[in-house]
N, C-alpha and C positions, 0 to 999 in steps of 0.2 A: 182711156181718154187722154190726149193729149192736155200734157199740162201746160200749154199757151191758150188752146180752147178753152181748159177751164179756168183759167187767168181771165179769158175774155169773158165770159159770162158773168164772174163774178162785177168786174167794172161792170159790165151792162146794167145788173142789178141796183148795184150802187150807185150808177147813176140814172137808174130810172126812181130809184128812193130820192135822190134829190134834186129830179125837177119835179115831182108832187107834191113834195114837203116846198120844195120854193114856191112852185104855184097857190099851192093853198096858204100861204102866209100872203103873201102878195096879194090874193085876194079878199082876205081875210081886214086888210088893209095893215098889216105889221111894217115895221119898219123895213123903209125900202130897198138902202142896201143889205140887210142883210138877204131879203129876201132875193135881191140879183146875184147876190155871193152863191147861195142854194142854184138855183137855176144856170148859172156861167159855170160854176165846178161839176154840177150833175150833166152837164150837157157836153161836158169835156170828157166825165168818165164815160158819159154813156156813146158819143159817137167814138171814143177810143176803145171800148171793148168791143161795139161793131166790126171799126175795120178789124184790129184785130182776129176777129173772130171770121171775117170773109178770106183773111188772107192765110189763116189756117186750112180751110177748107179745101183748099185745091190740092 
């Protein structure tokens, strides 16, 4: 396995862990920035271990 794909994944994970953890705080009604901090970072790793991981693939 290429170790950029598995670079990608891991971000994917990582930031699929923190838009759940920010959604459920968020919802939960927790304090608001942090729960935008969880969701803007998880949403950073997780569309950058996508591309990532698309532009492996070819």
């Amino acid at each position: 396995m290429n170790v950029k794909s598995l670079f990608g994944i891991i971000l994917t994970l990582v930031g699929l862990v923190g838009l759940i953890y920010g959604g459920i705080d968020f919802t939960k009604g927790g304090v608001a920035q942090a729960s935008f901090v969880y969701l803007i970072l998880g949403g950073i790793f997780f569309f950058t271990g996508i591309s990532l991981i698309r532009s492996t693939k070819a």
